[in-house]
Each structure stands twice: as C-alpha cells, then as structure tokens.
MARPAMAR-978500 format. One record per residue (C-alpha): residue in three letters; residue number from 1; x, y, z. Coordinates in nm, 3 decimals, padded with zeros to 5 digits, always signed. Layout:
BEGIN
{pt 'ALA' NUM {X Y Z}}
...
! end
This chain:
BEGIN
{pt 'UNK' 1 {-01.288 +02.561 +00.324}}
{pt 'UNK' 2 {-01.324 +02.918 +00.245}}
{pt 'UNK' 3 {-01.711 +03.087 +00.234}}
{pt 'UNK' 4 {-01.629 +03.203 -00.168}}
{pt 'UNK' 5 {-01.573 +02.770 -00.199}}
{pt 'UNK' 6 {-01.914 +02.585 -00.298}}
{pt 'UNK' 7 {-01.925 +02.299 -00.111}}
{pt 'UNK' 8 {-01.884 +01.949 -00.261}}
{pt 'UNK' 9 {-02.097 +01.698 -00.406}}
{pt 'UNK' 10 {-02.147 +01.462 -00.175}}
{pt 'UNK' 11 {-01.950 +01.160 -00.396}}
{pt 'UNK' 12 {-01.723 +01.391 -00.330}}
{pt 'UNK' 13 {-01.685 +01.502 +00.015}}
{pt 'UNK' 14 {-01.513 +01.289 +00.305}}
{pt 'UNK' 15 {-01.842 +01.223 +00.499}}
{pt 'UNK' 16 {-01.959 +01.008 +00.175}}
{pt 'UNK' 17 {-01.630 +00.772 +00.255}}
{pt 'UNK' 18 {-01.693 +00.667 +00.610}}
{pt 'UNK' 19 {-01.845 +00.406 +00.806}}
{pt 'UNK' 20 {-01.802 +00.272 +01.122}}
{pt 'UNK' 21 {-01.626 -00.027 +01.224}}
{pt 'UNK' 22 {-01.636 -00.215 +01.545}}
{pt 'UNK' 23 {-01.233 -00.273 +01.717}}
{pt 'UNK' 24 {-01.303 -00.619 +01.710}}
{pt 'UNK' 25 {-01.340 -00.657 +01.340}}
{pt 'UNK' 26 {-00.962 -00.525 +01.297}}
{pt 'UNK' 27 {-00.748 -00.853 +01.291}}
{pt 'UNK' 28 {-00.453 -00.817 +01.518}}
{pt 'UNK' 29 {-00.316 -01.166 +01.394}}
{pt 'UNK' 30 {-00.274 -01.315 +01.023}}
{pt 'UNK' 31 {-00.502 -01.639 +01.017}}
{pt 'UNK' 32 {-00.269 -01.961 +00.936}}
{pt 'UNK' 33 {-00.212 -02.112 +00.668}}
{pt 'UNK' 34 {-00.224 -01.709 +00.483}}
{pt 'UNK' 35 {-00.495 -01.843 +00.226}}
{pt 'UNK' 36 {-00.729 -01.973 +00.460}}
{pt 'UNK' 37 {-00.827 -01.655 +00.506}}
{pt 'UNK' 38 {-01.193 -01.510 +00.327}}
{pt 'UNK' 39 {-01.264 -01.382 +00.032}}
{pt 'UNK' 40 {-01.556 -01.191 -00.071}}
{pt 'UNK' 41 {-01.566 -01.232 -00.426}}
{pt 'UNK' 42 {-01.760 -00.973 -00.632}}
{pt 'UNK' 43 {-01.792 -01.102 -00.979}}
{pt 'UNK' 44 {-02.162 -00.979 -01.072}}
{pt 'UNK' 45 {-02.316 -00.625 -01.085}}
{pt 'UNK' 46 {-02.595 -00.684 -00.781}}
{pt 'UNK' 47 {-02.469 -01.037 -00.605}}
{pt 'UNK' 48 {-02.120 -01.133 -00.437}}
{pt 'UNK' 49 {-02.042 -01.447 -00.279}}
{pt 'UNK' 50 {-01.850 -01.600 +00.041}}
{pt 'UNK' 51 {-01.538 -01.825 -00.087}}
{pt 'UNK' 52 {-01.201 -01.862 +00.093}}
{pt 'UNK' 53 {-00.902 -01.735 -00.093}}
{pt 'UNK' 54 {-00.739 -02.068 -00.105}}
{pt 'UNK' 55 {-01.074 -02.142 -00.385}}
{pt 'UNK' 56 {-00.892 -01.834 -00.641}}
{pt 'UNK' 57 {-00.851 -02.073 -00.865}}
{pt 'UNK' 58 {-01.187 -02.154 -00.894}}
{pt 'UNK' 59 {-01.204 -01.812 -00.957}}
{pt 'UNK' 60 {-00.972 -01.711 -01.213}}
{pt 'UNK' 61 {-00.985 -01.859 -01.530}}
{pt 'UNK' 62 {-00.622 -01.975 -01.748}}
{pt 'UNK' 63 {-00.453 -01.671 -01.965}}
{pt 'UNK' 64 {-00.567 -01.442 -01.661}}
{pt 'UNK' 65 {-00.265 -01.226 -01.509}}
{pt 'UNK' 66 {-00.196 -01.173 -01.167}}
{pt 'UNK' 67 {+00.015 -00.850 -01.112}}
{pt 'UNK' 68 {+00.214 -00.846 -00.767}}
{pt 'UNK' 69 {+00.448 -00.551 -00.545}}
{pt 'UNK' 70 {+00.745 -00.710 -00.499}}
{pt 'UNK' 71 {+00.849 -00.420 -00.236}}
{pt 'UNK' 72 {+01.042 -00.592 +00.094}}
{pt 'UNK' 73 {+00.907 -00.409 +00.405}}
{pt 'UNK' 74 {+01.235 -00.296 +00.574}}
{pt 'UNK' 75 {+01.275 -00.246 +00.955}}
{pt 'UNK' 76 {+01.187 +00.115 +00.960}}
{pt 'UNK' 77 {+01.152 +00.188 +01.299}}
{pt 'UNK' 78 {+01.500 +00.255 +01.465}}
{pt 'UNK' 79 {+01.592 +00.428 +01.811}}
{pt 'UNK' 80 {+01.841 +00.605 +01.865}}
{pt 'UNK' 81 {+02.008 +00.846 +02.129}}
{pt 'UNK' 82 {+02.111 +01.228 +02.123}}
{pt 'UNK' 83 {+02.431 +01.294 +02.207}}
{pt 'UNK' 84 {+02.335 +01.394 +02.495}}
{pt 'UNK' 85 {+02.186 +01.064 +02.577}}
{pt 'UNK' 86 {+01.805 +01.102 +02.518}}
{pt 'UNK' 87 {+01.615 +00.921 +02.352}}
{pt 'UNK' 88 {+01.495 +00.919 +02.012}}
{pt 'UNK' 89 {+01.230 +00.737 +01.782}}
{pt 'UNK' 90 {+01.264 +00.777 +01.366}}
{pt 'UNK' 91 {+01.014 +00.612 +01.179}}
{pt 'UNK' 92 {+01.140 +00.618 +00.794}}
{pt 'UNK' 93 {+00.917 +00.702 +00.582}}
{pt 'UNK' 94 {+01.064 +00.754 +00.216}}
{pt 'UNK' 95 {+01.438 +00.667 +00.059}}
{pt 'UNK' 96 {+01.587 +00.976 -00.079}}
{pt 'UNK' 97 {+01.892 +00.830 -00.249}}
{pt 'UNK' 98 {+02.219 +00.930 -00.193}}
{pt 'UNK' 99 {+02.183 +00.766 +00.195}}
{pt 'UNK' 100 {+01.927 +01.074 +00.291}}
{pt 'UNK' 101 {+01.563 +00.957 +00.401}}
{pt 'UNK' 102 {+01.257 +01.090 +00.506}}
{pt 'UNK' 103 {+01.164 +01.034 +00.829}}
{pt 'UNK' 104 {+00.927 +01.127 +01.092}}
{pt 'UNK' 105 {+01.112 +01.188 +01.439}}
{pt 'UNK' 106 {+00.966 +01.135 +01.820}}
{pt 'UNK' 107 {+01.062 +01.397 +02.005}}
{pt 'UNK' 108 {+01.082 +01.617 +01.681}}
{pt 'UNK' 109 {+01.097 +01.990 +01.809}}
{pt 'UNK' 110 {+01.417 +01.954 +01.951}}
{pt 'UNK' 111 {+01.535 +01.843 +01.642}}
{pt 'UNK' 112 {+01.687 +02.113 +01.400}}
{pt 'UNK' 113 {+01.851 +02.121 +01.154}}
{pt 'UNK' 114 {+02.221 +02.027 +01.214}}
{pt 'UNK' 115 {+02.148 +01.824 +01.540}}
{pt 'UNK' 116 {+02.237 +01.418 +01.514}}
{pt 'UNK' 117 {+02.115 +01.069 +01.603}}
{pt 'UNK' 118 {+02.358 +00.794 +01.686}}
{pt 'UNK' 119 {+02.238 +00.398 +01.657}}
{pt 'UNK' 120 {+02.403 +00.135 +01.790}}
{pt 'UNK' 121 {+02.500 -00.056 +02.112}}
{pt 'UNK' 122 {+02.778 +00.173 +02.188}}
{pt 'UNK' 123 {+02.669 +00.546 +02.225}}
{pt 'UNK' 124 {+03.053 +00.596 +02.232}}
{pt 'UNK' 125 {+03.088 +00.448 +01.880}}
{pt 'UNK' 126 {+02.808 +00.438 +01.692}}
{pt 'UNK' 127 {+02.754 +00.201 +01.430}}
{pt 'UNK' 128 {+02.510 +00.496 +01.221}}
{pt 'UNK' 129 {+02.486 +00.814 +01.254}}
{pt 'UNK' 130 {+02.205 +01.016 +01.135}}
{pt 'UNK' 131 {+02.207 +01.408 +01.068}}
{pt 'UNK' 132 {+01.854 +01.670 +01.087}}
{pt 'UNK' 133 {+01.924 +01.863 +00.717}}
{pt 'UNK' 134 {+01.575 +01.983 +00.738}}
{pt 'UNK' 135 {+01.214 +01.989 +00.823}}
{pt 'UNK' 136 {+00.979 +01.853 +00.517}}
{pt 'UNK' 137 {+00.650 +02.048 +00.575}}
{pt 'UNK' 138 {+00.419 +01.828 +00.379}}
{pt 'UNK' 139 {+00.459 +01.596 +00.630}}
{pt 'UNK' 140 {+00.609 +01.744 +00.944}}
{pt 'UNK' 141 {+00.925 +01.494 +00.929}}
{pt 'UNK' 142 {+01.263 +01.570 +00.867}}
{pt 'UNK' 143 {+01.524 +01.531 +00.602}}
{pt 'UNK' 144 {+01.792 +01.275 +00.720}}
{pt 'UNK' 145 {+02.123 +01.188 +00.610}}
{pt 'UNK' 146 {+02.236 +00.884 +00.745}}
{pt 'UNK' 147 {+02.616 +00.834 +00.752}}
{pt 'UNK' 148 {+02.814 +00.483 +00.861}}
{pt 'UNK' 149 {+03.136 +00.317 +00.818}}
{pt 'UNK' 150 {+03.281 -00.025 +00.803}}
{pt 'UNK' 151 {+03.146 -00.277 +00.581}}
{pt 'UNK' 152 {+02.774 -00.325 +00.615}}
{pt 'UNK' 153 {+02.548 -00.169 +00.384}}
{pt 'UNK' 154 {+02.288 +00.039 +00.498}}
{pt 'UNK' 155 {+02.002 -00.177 +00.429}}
{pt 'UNK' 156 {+02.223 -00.422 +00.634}}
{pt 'UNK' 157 {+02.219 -00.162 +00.926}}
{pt 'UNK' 158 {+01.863 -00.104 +00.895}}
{pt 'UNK' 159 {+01.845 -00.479 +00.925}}
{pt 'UNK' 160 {+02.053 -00.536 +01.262}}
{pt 'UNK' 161 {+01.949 -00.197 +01.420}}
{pt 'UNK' 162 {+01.571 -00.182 +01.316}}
{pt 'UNK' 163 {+01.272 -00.340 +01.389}}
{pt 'UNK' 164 {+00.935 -00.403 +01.132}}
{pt 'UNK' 165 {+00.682 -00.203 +01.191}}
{pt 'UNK' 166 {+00.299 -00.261 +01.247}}
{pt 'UNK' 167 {+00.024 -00.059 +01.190}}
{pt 'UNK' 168 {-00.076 +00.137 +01.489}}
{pt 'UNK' 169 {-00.434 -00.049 +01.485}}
{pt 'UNK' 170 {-00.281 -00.334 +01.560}}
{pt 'UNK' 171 {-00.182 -00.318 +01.965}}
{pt 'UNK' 172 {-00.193 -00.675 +02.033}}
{pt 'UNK' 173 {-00.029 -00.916 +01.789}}
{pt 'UNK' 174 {+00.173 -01.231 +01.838}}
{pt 'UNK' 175 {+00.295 -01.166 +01.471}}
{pt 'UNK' 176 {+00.637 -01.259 +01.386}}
{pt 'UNK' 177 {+00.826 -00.976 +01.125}}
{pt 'UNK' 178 {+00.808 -01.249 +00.845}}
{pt 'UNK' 179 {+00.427 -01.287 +00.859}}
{pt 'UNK' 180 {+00.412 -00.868 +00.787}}
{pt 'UNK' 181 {+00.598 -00.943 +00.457}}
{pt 'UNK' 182 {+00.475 -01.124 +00.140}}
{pt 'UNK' 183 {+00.617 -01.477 +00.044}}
{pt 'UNK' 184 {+00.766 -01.294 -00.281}}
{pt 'UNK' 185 {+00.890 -00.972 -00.142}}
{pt 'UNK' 186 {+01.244 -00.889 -00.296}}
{pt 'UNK' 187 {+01.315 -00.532 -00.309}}
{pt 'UNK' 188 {+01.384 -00.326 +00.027}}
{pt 'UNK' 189 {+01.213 -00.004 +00.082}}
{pt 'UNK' 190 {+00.905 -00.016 +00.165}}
{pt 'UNK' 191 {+00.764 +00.063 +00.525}}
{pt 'UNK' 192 {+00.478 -00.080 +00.509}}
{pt 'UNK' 193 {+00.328 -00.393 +00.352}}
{pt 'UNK' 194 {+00.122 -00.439 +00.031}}
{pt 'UNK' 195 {-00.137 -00.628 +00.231}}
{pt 'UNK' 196 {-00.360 -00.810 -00.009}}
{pt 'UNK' 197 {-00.045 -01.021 -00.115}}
{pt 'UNK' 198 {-00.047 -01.134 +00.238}}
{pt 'UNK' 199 {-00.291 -01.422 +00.154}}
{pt 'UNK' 200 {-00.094 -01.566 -00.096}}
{pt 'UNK' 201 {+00.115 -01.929 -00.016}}
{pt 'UNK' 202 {+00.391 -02.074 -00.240}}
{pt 'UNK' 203 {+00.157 -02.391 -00.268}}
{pt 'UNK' 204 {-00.184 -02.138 -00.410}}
{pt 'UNK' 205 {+00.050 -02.005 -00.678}}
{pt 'UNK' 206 {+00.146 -02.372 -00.802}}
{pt 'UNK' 207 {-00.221 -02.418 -00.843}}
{pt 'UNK' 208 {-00.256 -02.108 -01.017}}
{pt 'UNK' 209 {+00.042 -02.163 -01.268}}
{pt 'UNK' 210 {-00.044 -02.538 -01.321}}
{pt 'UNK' 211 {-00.412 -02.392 -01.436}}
{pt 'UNK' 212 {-00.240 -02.123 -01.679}}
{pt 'UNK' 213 {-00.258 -01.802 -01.472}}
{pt 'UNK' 214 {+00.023 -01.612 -01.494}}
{pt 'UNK' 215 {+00.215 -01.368 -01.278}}
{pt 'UNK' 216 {+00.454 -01.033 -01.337}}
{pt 'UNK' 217 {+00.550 -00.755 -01.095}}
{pt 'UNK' 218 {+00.606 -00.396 -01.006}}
{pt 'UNK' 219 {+00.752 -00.290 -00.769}}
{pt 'UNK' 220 {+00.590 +00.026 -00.517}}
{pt 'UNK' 221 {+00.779 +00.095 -00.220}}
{pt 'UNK' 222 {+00.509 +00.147 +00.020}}
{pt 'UNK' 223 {+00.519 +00.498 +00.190}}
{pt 'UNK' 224 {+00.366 +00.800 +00.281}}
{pt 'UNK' 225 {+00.162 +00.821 -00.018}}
{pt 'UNK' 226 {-00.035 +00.490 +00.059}}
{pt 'UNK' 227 {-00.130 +00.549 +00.448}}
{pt 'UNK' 228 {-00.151 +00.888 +00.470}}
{pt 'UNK' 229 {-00.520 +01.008 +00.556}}
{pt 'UNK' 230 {-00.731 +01.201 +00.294}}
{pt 'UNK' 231 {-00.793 +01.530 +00.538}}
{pt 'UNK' 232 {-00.956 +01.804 +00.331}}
{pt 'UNK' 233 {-01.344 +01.797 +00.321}}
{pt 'UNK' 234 {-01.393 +01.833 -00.076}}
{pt 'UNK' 235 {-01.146 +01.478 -00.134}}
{pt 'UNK' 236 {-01.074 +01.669 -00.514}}
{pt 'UNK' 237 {-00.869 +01.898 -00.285}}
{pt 'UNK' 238 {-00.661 +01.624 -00.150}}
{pt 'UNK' 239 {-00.278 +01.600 -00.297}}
{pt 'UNK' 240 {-00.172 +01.263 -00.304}}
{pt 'UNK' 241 {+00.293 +01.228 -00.191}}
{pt 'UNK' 242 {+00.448 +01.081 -00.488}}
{pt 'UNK' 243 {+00.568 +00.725 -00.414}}
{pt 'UNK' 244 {+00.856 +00.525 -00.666}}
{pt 'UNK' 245 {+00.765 +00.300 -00.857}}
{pt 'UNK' 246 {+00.930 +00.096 -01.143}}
{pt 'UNK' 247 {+00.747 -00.088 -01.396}}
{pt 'UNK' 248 {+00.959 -00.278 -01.610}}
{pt 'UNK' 249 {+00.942 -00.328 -02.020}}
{pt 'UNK' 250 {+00.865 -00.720 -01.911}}
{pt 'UNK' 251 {+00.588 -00.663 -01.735}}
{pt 'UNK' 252 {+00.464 -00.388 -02.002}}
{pt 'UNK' 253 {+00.499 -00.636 -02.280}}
{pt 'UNK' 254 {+00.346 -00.933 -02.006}}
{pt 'UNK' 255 {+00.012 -00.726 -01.972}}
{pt 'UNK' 256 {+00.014 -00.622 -02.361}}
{pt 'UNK' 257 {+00.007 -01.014 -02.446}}
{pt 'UNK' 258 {-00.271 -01.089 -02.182}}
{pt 'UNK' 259 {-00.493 -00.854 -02.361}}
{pt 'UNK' 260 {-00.415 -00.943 -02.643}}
{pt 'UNK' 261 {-00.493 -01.263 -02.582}}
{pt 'UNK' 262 {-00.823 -01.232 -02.451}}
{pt 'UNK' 263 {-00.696 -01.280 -02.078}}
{pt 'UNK' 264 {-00.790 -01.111 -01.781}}
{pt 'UNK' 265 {-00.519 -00.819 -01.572}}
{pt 'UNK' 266 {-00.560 -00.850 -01.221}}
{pt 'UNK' 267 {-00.397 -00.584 -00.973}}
{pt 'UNK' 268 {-00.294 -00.785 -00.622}}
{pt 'UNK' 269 {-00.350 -00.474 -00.424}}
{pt 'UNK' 270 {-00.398 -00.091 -00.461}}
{pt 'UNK' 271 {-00.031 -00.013 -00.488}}
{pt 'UNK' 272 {+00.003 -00.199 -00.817}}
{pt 'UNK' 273 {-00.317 -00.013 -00.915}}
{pt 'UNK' 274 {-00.184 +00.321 -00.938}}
{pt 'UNK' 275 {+00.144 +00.184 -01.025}}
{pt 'UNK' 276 {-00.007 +00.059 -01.343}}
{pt 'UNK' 277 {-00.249 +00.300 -01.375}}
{pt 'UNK' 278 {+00.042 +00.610 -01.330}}
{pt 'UNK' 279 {+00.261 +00.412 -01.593}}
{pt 'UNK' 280 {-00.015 +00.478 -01.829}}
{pt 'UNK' 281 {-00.099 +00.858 -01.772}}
{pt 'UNK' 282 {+00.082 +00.892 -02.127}}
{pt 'UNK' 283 {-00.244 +00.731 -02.325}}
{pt 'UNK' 284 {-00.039 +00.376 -02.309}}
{pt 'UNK' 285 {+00.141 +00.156 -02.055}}
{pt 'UNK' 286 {+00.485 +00.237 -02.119}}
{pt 'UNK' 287 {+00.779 +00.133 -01.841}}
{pt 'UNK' 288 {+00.796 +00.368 -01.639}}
{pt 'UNK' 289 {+01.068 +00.430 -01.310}}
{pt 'UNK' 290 {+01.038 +00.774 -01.143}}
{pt 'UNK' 291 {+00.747 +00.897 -00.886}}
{pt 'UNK' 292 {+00.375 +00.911 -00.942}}
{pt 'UNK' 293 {+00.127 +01.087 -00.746}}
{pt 'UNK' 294 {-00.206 +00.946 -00.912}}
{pt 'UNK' 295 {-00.522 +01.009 -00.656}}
{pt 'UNK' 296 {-00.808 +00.799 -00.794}}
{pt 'UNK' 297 {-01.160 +00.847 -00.683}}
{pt 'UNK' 298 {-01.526 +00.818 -00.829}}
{pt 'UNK' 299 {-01.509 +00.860 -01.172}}
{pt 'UNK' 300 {-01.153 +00.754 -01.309}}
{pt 'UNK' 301 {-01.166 +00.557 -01.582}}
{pt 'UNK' 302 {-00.948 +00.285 -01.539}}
{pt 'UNK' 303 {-00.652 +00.205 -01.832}}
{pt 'UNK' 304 {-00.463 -00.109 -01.758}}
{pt 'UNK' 305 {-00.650 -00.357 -01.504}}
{pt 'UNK' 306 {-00.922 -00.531 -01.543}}
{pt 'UNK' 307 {-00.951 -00.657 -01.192}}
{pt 'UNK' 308 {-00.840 -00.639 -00.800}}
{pt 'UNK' 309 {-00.770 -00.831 -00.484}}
{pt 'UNK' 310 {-00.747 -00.611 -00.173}}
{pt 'UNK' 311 {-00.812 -00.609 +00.162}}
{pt 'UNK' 312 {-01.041 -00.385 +00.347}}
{pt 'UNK' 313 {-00.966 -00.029 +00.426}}
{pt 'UNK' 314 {-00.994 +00.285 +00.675}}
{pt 'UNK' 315 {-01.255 +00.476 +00.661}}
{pt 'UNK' 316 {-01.229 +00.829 +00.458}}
{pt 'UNK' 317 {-00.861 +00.629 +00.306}}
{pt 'UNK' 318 {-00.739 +00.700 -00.043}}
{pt 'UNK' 319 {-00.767 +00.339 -00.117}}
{pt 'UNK' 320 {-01.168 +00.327 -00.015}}
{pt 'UNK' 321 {-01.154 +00.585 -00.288}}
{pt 'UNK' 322 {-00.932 +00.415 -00.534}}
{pt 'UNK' 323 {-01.209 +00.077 -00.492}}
{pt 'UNK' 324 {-01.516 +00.303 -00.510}}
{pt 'UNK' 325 {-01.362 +00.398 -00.852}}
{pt 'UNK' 326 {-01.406 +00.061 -00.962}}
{pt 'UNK' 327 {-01.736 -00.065 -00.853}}
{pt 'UNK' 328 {-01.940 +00.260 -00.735}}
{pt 'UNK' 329 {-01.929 +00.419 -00.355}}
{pt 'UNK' 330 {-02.228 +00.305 -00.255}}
{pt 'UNK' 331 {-02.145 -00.053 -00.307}}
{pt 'UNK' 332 {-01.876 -00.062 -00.191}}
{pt 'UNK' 333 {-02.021 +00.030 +00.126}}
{pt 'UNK' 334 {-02.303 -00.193 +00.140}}
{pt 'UNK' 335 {-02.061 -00.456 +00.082}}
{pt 'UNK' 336 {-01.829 -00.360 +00.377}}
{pt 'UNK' 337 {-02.109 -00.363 +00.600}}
{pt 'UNK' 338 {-02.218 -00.692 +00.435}}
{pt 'UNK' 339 {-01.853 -00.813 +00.568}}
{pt 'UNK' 340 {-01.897 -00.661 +00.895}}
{pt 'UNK' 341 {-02.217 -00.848 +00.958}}
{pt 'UNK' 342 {-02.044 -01.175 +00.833}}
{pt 'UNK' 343 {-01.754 -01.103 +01.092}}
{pt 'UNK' 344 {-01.494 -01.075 +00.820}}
{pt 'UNK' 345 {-01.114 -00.934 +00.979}}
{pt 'UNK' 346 {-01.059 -00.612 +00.865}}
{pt 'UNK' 347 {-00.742 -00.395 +00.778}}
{pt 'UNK' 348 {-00.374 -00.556 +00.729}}
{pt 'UNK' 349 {-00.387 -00.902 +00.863}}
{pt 'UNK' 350 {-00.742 -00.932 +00.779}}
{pt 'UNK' 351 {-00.943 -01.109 +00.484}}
{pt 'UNK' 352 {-00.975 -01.038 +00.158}}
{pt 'UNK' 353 {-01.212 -00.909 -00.163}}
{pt 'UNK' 354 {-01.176 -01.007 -00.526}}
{pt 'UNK' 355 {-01.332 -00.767 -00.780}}
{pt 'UNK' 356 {-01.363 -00.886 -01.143}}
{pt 'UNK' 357 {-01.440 -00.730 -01.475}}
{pt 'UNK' 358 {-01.840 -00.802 -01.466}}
{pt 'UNK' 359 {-01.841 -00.585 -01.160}}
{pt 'UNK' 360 {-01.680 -00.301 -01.232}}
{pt 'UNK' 361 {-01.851 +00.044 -01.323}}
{pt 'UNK' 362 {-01.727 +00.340 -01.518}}
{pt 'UNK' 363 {-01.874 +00.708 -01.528}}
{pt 'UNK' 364 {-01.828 +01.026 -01.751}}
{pt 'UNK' 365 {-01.593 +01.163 -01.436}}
{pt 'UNK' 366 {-01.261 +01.149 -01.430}}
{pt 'UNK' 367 {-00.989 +01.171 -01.178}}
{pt 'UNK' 368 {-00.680 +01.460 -01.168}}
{pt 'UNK' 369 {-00.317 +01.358 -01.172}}
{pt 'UNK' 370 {-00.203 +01.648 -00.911}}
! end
C-alpha cells in the first residue's frame, strides 16, 4: 500500500478476517454416512443451536428451495514428462475451450512458451500431448493447449491419465475420489469440490422432497476464483478471477415461483451464491452463461437467496467474506470459535452451518463487481 493510500477500515482490512485454528480441527476424512456430519444451525439474530445435518428437515420448512452446483470435480492433476524425460506436474486450473486450459505447472521456469508435455504410458507415443502458448500473469500458470488423437475424448483422457485432487490441508486422508465429489455432480470441470453439498445422501433428499422442499441447480465450475487467497491488505483492493457459470431459464423461473410463493431460497454453498447473486447484477435474476467475477464482502446487499449451507472456511478467504456479508463479521467469528470449542471438523471434509433468513443482516454498504 502506497503512503498517499489511507489505510482501511478495519471491516475492511485482512487482519479483521482471521482467526486461528488448531491442525487438528481440519478434517482429513469425510465422516460416514455424509449427513451424520454437524450442523450449526443459525436461525436467530443472538442464539444458534447444535443439530446434525441429517435433522435439515426439521429445519426447513415445505415450499423452501434448495439450490445445488452440479459441477463434477475432474481429475486435474496429471504428470507428465518433457521430452527430454523429466518430469512434470500440471495442476488445471480453468477450461479455456477450444481444448486450451489454464494450468499451473511444477517445474514452471523451464517452461516457455513453445516447449511440450507428453502423458501417457508410452513416452514414445503419447496418448496427450500438451503445448506452453503462454504464461498467464494473474496467476503465474500457463496457457495450455492440449492436443490427442484416437477416439477418447478429452474429459475421457483426463479421466484415465489424471488423478482427483485434494486440498493441500489435507496430508493424511484415506478418502476415496468418489467421497471428494457430490452424490449429484454431473457436469465436468471443476477442480475442486463445492463442499457444503458433501453432506448431502440420496436418502436426506427423499426426506426433503417427501416434506415439499424442492431442489434446482447451477452449475459453477470450481476454479481459481473460489480458492484463491484474498492477498492485498485493504480486501476492497482485492480482484476476484472470473469463474463460468450457467444459470438456466428453469432454475430462474424455479426461484421466481418460490418467492412468489412465500417459500424460502437456499444457496447449498458459496459457489451458487455468487452464481445467483452475479446472474442478478442486471437489477433481476435473468439466465445467465458467461463469467462472473462478483467479490462479496461486508455490506452487499444480497438479491436472490434468502439462505446458506456451507462449510467452514480459511482464514482471510473470500468466502469468510462472502458469509460475513450475510450475518455480520463479528459473528461470524464468535461463532467459528464457538465451533472450535465444540470440536466441530473444519474445511472440506468437515461439518457444516445453516444460515436462515431471521439471521441475516444487511447494511447501507455495498459490494463492487470488479
């Protein structure tokens, strides 16, 4: 920050979004069956309660709506050799179209433009081949056009040649691929999961329809825009990476018809948040398919949902932000270290919170689409 910059509020600087967390709280293993795992439910401005997330029916009421990502995590870790025979680690990170993806390379410097990346068994023949077009300097990856033939697609090669990855806080998992994904994930792209759909079971949404709540979806391919840390001191400075998102006419006229209605929107995790929310920037929820780069903080004033499940987040994280929006900073804080005390699993594979409308706060601030 320059000297001629004043410095920020406090609400708004990065300090006011931390806390500390012990390493055992992080969950390196999902808890089985998924919804056995806790909720903290927040349904009143000053008290919460302890449930399990198997009880959300108990906690939703019929004509509610529960939005869901239907993004598939895809194995986005690959490794691959040089022609030369060294080894190399890409980590993709956004789809491009047109076969070209970002990526983030291990060893990168050696990487320039023009150089390739061959996958396969057979360094000989490789079954992919991936060319450097160039370096993306938002994010220090590179620009990768992947190129194969025969008659898998390359989803399918990503498939066979890749593996799933896991956050790097988790080191020491038993976790199988499938327990990383949600049990309604149908589109491939994302590259990491939409985590507070974790919880839910086939079973816990027949009990949810049979009681009248209903269900539509969005899809967000997970990406650099959701994990990537919020690094400038005044957070108003931070830029947030556009991510894709498509939010059909079905679920536009689903959510219309719950309002209308007198029923309830809830957002199953922070992507469809600012999926929704970005599909509104117009003044309305229209469909919308294209990017979004919505940062929401402290102040936003929230257009489409009413309510949220998500997990627990990183300190100084865009998504801390995007909760304190909804129920005031300093709650939310007390109410992590509330959890912390009450040994609740944090992060990914952890437990859970449920925010609903009596909870939620608004303010005169509001937040910049940059």
């Amino acid at each position: 920050m320059s000297p001629e910059t004043p410095r920020p509020s406090f609400e708004y600087s990065l300090a006011a979004y931390q806390y500390s967390l012990p390493s055992e709280k992080i969950a390196q293993t999902p808890v089985t069956p998924r919804d056995s795992s806790r909720l903290l439910v927040v349904d009143d401005p000053t008290t919460h309660r302890h449930r399990h997330f198997r009880d959300l029916p108990t906690l939703l009421q019929p004509g509610d709506l529960l939005v869901l990502n239907d993004t598939r995590v895809i194995p986005a870790r690959l490794v691959g050799y040089k022609p030369s025979g060294a080894q190399v680690e890409v980590f993709l990170l956004e789809d491009q179209g047109d076969n070209h993806w970002l990526a983030l390379v291990r060893p990168g410097r050696r990487l320039k433009p023009g150089a390739t990346v061959h996958f396969g068994p057979n360094p000989d023949r490789p079954d992919l081949v991936a060319q450097v077009l160039s370096t993306d300097l938002d994010t220090n990856g590179r620009l990768l056009k992947f190129e194969h033939s025969g008659k898998e697609s390359l989803f399918a090669l990503f498939e066979r040649l890749g593996e799933v990855p896991l956050p790097p806080y988790i080191t020491d998992t038993a976790a199988s691929p499938d327990q990383y994904q949600t049990v309604y994930a149908e589109a491939p792209g994302a590259v990491a999961a939409p985590t507070a759909g974790l919880h839910f079971t086939p079973e816990l949404f027949e009990r949810l329809e049979e009681m009248g709540v209903g269900r539509s979806r969005i899809t967000l391919h997970v990406g650099v825009g959701t994990f990537r840390p919020v690094e400038t001191e005044n957070i108003l400075d931070h830029k947030m990476h556009g991510e894709w998102i498509d939010v059909s006419a079905e679920t536009v006229a689903q959510i219309n018809a719950t309002k209308a209605q007198g029923g309830r929107v809830i957002a199953v995790g922070t992507t469809v948040v600012r999926a929704l929310e970005g599909a509104a920037q117009g003044g309305e929820l229209q469909p919308y398919q294209g990017k979004v780069n919505l940062f929401i903080y402290p102040g936003y004033q929230y257009q489409v949902i009413d309510g949220l499940i998500t997990n627990f987040h990183l300190p100084g994280s865009s998504l801390l932000m995007l909760v304190s929006a909804l129920i005031g900073r300093e709650r939310l804080l007390a109410l992590y270290e509330t959890a912390i005390e009450q040994d609740y699993r944090f992060y990914s594979f952890g437990d859970a919170m449920l925010i609903l409308p009596a909870a939620t706060v608004n303010s005169e601030i509001t937040s910049s689409k940059q």
